[in-house]
Legacy VTK file of the C-alpha trace (Angstrom):
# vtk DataFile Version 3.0
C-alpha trace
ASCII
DATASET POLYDATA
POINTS 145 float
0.000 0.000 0.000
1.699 3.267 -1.101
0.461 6.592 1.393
0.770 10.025 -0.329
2.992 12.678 0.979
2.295 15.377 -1.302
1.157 18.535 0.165
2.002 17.167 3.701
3.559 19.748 5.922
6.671 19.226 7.597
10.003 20.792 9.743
12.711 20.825 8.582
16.087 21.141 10.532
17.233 25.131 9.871
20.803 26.535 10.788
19.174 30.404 11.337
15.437 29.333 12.788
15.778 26.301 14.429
13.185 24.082 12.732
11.431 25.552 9.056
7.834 24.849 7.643
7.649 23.559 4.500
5.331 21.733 2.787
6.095 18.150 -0.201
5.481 19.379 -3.442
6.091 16.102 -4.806
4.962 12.534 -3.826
7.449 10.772 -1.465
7.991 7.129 -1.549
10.203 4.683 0.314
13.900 4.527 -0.954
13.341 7.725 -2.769
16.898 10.100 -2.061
15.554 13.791 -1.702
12.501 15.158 -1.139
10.907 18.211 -2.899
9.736 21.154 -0.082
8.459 24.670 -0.475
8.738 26.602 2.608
6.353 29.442 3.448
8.463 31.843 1.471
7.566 30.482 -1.465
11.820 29.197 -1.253
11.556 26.028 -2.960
14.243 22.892 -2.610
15.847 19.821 -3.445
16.389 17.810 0.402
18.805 15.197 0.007
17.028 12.781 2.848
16.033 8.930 2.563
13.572 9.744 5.430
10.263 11.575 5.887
10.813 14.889 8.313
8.688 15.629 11.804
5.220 15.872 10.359
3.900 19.353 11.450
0.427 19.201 13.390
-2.528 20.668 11.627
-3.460 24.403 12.073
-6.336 23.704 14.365
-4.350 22.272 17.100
-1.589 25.168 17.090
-1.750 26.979 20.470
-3.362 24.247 22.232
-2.862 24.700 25.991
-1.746 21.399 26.631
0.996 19.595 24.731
-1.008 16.311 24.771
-3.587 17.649 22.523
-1.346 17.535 19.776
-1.305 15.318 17.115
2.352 14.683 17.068
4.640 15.578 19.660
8.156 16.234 19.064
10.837 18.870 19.597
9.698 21.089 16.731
6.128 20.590 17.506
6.378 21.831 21.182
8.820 24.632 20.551
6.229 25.935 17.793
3.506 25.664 19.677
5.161 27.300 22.624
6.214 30.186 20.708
2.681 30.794 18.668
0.897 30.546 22.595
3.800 33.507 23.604
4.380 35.580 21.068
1.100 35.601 19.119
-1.337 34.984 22.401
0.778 36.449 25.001
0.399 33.196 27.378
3.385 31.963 29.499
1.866 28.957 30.504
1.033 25.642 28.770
0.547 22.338 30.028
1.862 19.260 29.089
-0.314 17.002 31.041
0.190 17.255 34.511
3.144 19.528 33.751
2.984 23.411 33.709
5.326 24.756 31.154
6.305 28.431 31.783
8.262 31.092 29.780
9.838 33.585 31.281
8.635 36.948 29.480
11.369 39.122 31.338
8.859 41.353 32.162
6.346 42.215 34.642
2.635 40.689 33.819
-0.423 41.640 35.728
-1.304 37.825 36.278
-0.794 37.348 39.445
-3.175 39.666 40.994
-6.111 39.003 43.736
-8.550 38.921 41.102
-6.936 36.480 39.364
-6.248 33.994 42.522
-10.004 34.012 43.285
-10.632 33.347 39.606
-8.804 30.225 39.909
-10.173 29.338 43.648
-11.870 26.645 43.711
-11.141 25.174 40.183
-10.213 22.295 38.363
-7.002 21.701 36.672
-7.969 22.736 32.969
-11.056 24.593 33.670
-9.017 27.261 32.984
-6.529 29.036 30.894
-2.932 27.052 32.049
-1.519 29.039 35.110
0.292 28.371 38.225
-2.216 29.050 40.579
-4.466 26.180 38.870
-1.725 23.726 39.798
-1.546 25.393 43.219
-5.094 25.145 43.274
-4.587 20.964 42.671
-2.299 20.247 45.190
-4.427 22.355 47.862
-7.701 19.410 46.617
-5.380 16.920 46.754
-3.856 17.713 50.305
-7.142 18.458 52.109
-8.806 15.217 50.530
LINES 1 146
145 0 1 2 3 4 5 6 7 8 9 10 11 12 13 14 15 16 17 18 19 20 21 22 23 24 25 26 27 28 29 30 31 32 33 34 35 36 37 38 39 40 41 42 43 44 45 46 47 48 49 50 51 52 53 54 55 56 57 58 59 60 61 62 63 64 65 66 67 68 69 70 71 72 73 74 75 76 77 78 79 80 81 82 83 84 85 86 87 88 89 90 91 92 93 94 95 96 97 98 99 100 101 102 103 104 105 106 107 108 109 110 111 112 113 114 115 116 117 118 119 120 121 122 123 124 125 126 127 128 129 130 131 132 133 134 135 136 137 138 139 140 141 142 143 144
């Protein structure tokens, strides 16, 4: 059975950005020595590769607020998603299960205010936006149980 690649989007390891969108432009098959990508630039190129990249997850599920959600999770996955949630939405938390993620914004952020402790009062995890006082909010259930 033969699956086609064409048009999937991928990431590509980049020397200046890290990781690099691009998306097959021509059908991949087993054995087959480069691949054909266009990047968001319009760049097009000839990879020299006999393997298929880290798929990219699709556009719904960037900015999820928990890592899980994803479709595929890998290194270029979670640093994307990471930096969409930060840069584009301004959030410094995401969870990753269990796991509260945080990125330091190197600046002051009016998050931790009283308003926003009783907001998270009496919560569940994940009712809520990802945050450190939800987690806080956990372990206080799960000590007084």
């Amino acid at each position: 059975m033969h699956f086609s690649f064409q048009y999937t989007k991928v990431w590509i390891p980049d020397p200046d950005e890290v990781w690099r969108s691009g998306e097959i432009i021509k059908d991949y098959k087993e054995g087959d020595k480069s691949l054909h990508l266009k990047f968001e630039d319009d760049t097009v190129i000839d990879l020299k590769t006999n393997q298929l990249p880290f798929l990219r997850n699709p556009d719904i599920l960037v900015g999820e607020n928990d890592l899980t959600a994803l479709s595929y999770l890998h290194e270029p996955a979670v640093l994307h998603n990471l930096k969409v949630r930060f840069l584009e939405s301004n959030h410094i938390y995401t969870y990753c299960g269990i796991v509260l993620v945080a990125i330091n914004p190197y600046e002051q952020l009016p998050i931790y205010e009283q308003d926003v402790i009783y907001a998270y009062s009496g919560q569940n995890m994940g009712d809520m936006d990802p945050h450190i006082f939800a987690v806080a909010e956990e372990a206080y259930k799960q000590m007084a149980r």
